[in-house]
N, CA, C and O atoms as a printed pandas DataFrame, in Angstrom:
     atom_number atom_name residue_name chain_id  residue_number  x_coord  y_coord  z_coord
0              1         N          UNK        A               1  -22.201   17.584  -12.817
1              2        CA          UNK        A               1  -22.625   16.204  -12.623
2              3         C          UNK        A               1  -21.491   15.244  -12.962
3              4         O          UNK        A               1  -21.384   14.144  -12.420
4              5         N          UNK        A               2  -20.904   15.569  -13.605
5              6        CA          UNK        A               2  -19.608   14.426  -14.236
6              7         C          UNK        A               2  -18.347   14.706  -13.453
7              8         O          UNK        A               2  -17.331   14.011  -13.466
8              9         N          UNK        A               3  -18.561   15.904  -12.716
9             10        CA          UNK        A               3  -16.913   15.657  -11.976
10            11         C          UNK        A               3  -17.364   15.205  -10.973
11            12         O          UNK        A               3  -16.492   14.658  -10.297
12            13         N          UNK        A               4  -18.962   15.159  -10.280
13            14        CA          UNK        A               4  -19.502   14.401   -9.272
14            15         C          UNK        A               4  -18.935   12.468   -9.648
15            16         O          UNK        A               4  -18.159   11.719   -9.055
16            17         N          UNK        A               5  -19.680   12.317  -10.725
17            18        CA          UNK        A               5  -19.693   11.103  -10.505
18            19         C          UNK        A               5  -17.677   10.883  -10.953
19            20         O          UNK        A               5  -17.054    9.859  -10.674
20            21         N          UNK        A               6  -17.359   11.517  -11.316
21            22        CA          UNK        A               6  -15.521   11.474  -11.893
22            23         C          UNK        A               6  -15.042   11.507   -9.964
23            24         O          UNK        A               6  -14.321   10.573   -9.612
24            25         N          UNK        A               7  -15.319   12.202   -9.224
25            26        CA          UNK        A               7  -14.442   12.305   -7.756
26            27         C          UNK        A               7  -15.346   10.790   -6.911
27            28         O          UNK        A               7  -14.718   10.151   -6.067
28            29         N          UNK        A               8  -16.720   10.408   -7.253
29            30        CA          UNK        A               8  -17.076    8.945   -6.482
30            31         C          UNK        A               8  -16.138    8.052   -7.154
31            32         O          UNK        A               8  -15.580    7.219   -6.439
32            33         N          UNK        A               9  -15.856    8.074   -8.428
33            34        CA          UNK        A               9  -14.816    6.901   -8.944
34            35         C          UNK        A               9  -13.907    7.129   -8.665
35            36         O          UNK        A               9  -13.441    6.026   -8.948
36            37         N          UNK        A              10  -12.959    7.735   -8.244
37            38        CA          UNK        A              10  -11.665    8.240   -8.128
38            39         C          UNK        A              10  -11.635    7.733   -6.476
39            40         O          UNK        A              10  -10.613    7.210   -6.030
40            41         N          UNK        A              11  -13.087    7.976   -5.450
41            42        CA          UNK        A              11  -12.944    7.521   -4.611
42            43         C          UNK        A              11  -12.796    6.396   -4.457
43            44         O          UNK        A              11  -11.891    5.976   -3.736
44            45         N          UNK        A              12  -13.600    5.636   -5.058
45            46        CA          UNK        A              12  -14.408    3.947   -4.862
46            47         C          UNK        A              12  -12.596    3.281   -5.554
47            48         O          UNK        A              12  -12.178    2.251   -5.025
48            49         N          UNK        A              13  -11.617    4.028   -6.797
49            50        CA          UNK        A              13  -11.024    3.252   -6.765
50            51         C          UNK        A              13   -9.882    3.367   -5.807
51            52         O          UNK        A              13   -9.125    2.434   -5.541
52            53         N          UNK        A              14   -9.789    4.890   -5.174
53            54        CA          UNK        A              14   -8.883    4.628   -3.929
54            55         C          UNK        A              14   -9.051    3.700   -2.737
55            56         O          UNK        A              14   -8.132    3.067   -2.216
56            57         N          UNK        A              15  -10.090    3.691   -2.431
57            58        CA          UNK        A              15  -10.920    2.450   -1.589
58            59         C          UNK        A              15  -10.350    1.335   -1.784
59            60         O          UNK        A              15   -9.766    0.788   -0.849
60            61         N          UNK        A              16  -10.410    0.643   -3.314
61            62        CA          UNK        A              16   -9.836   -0.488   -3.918
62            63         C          UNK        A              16   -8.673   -0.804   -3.403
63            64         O          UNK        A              16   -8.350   -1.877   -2.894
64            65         N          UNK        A              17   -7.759    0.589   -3.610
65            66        CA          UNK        A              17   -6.070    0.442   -3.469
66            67         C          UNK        A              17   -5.741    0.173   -2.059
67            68         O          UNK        A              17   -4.702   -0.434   -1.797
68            69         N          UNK        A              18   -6.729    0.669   -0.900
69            70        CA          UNK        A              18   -6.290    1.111    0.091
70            71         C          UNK        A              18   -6.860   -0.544    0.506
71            72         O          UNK        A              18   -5.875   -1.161    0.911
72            73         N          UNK        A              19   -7.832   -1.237    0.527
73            74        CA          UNK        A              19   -8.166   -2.471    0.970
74            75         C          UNK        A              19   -7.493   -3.106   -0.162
75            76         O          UNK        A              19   -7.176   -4.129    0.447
76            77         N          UNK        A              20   -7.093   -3.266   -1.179
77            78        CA          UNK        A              20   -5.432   -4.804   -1.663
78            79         C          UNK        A              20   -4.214   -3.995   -0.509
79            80         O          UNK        A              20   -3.640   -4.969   -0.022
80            81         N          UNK        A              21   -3.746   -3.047   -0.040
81            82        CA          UNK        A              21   -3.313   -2.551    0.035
82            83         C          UNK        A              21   -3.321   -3.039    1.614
83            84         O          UNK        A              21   -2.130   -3.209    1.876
84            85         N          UNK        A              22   -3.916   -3.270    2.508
85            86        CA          UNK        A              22   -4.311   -3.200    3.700
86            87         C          UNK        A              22   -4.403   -5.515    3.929
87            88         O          UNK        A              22   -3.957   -6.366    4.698
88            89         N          UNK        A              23   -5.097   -5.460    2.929
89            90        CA          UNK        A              23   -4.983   -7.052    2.890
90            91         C          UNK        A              23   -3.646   -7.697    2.068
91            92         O          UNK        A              23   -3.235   -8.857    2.043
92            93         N          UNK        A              24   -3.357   -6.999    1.691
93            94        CA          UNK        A              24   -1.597   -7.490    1.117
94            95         C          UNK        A              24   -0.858   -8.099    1.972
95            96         O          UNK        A              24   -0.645   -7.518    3.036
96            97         N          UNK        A              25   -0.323   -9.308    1.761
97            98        CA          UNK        A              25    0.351  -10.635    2.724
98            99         C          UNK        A              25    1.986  -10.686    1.948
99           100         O          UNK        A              25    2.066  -11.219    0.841
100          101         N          UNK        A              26    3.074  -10.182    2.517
101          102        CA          UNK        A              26    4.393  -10.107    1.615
102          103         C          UNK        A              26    4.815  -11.565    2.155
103          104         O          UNK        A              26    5.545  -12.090    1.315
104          105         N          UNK        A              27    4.594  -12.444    3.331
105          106        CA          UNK        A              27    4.951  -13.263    3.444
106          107         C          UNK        A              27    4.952  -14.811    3.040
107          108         O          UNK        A              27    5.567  -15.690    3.644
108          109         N          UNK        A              28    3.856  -15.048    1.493
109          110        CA          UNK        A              28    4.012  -16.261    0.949
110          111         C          UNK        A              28    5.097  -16.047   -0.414
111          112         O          UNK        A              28    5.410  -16.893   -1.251
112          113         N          UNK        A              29    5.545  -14.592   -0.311
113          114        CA          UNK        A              29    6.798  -14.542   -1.463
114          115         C          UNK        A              29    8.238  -14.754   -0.412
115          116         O          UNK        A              29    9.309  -15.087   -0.920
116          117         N          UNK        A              30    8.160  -14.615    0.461
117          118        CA          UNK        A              30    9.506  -15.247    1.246
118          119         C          UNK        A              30    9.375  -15.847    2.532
119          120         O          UNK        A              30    9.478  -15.490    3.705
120          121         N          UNK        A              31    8.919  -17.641    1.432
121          122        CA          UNK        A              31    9.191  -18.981    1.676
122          123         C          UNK        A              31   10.263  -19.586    1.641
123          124         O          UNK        A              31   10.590  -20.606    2.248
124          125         N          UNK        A              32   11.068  -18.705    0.628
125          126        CA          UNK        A              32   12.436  -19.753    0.021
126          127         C          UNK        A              32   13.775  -19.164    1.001
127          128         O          UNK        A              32   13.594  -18.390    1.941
128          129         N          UNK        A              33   14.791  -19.555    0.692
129          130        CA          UNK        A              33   15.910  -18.913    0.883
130          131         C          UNK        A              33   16.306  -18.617    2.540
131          132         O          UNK        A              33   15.434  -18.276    3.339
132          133         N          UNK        A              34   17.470  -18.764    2.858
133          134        CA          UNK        A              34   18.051  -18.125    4.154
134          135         C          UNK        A              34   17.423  -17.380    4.832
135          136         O          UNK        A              34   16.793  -16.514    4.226
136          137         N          UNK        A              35   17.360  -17.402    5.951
137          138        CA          UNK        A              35   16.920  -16.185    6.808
138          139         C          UNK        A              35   17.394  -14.649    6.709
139          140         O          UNK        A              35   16.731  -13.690    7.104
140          141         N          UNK        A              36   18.697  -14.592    6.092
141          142        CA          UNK        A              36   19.288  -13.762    6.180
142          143         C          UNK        A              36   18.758  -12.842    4.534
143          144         O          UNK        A              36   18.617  -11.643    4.295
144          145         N          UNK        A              37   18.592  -14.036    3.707
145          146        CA          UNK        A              37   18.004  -13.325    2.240
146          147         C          UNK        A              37   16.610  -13.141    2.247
147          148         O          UNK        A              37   16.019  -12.404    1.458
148          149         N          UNK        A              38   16.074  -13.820    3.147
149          150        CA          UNK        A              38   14.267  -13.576    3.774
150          151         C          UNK        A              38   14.487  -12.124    4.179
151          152         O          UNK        A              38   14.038  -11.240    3.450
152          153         N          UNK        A              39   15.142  -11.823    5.282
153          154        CA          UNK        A              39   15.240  -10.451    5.695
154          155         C          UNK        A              39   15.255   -9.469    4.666
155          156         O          UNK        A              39   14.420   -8.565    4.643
156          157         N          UNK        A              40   16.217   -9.598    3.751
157          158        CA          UNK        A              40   16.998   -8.503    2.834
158          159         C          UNK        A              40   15.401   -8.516    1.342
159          160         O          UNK        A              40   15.014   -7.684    0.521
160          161         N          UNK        A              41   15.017   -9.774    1.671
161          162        CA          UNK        A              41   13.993   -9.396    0.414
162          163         C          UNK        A              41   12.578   -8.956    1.411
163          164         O          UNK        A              41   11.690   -8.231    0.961
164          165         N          UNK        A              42   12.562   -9.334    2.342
165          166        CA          UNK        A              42   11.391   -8.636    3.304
166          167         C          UNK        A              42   11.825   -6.616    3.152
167          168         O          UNK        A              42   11.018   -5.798    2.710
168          169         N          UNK        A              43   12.698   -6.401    3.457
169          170        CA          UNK        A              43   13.285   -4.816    3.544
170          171         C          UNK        A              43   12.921   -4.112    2.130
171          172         O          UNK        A              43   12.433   -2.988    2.015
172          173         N          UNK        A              44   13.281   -5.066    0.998
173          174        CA          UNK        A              44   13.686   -4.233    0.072
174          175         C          UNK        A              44   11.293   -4.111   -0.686
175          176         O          UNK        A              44   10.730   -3.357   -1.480
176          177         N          UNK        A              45   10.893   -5.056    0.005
177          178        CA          UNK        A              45    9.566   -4.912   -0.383
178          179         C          UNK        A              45    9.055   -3.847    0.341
179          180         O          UNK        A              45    8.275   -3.140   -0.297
180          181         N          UNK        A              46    9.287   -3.503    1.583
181          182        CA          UNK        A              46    9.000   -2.431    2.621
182          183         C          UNK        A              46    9.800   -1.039    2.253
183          184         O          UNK        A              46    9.510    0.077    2.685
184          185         N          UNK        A              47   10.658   -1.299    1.535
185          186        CA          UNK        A              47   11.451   -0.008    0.760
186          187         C          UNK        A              47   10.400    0.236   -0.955
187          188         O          UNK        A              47   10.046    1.385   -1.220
188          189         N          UNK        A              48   10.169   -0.469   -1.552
189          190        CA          UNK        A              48    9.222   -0.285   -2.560
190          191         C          UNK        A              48    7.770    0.160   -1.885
191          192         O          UNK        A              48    7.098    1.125   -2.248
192          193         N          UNK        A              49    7.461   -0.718   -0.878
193          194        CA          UNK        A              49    5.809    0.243   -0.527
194          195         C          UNK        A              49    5.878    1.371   -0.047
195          196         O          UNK        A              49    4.966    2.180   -0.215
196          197         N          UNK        A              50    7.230    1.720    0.809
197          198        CA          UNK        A              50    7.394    2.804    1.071
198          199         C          UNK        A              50    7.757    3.977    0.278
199          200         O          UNK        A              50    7.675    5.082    0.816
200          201         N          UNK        A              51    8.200    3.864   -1.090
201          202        CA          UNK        A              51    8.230    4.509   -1.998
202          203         C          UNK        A              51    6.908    4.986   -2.891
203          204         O          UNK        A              51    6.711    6.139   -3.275
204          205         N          UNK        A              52    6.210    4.058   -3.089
205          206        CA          UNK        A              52    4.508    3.697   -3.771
206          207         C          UNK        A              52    3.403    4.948   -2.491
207          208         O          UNK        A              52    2.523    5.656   -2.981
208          209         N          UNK        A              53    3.710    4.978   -0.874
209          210        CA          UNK        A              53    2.831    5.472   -0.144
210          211         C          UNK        A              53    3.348    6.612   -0.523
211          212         O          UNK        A              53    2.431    7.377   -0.821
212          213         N          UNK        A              54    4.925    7.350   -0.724
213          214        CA          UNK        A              54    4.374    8.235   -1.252
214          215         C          UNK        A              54    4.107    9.337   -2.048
215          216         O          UNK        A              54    3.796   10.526   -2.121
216          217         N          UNK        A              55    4.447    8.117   -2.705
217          218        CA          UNK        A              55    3.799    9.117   -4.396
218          219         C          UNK        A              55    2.699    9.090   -4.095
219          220         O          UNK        A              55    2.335   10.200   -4.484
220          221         N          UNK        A              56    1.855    8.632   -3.672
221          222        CA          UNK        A              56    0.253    8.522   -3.248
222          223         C          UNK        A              56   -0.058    8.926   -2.166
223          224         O          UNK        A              56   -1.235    9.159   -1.891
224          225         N          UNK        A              57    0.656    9.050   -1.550
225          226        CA          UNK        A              57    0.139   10.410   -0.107
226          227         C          UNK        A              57   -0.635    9.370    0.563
227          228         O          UNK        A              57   -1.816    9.653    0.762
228          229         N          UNK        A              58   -0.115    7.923    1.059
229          230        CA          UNK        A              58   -0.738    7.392    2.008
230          231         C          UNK        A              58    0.122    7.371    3.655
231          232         O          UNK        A              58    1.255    7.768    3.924
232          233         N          UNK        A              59   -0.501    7.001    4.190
233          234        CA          UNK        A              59    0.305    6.492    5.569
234          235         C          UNK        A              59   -0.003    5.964    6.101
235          236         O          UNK        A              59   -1.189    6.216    6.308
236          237         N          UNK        A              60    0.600    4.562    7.020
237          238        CA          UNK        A              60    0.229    3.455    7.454
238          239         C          UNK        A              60    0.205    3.814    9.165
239          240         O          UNK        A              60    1.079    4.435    9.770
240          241         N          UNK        A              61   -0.928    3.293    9.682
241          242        CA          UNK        A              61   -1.002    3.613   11.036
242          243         C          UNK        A              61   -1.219    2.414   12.288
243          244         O          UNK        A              61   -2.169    2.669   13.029
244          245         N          UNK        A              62   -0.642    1.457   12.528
245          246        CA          UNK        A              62   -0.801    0.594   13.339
246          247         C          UNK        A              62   -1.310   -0.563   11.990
247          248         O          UNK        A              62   -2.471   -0.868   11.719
248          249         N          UNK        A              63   -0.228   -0.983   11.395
249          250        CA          UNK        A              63   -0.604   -1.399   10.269
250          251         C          UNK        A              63   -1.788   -1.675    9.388
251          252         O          UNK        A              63   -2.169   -2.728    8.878
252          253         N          UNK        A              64   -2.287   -0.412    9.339
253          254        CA          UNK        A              64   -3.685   -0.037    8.398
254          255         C          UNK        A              64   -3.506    1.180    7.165
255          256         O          UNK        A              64   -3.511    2.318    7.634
256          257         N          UNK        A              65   -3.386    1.116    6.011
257          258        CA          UNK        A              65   -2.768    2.112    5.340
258          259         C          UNK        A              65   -4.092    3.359    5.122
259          260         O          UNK        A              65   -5.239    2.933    5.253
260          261         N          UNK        A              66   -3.926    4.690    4.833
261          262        CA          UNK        A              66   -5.004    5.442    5.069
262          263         C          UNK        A              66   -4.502    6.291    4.485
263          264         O          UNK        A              66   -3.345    6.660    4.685
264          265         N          UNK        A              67   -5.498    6.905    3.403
265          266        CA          UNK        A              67   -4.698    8.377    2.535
266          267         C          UNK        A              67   -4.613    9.503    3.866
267          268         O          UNK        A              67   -5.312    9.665    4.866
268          269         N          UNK        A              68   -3.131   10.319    3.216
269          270        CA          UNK        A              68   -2.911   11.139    3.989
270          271         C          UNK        A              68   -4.062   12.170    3.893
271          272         O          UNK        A              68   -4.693   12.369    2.855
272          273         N          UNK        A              69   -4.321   12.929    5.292
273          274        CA          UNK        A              69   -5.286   14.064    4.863
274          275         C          UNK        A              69   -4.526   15.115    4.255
275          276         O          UNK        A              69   -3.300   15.057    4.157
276          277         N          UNK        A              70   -5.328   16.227    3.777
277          278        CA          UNK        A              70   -5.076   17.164    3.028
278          279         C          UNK        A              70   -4.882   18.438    3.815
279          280         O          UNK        A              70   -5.920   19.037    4.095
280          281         N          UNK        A              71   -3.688   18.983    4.241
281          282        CA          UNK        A              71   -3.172   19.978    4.741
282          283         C          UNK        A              71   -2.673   19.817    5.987
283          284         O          UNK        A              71   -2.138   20.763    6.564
């Protein structure tokens, strides 16, 4: 009964991650600065999520992020 309700929480909070995750907007943090330093800080945020998907075994598919399946 407890690893039942331990794998619904584990779900409900992947759920969580995957919708901030899916509604995440990188573009009111680069307002400021050059186009050229807009770019380079746009990349280097897309180089950190891309690091974060995967330690977490996600993958983004027509920009919708979705845990990877298993095998």
């Amino acid at each position: 009964m407890a690893k039942s309700i331990s794998k619904r929480a584990g779900e409900a909070l992947s759920q969580q991650a995957l919708d901030a995750l899916n509604n995440f907007d990188l573009w009111p943090t680069l307002r400021v600065g050059t186009m050229g330093e807009r770019r380079h800080s746009l990349l280097r945020h897309e180089q950190r999520i891309e690091r974060v998907m995967d330690s977490i075994h996600l993958v983004r598919t027509q920009g919708v992020y979705t845990l990877r399946s298993a095998g």
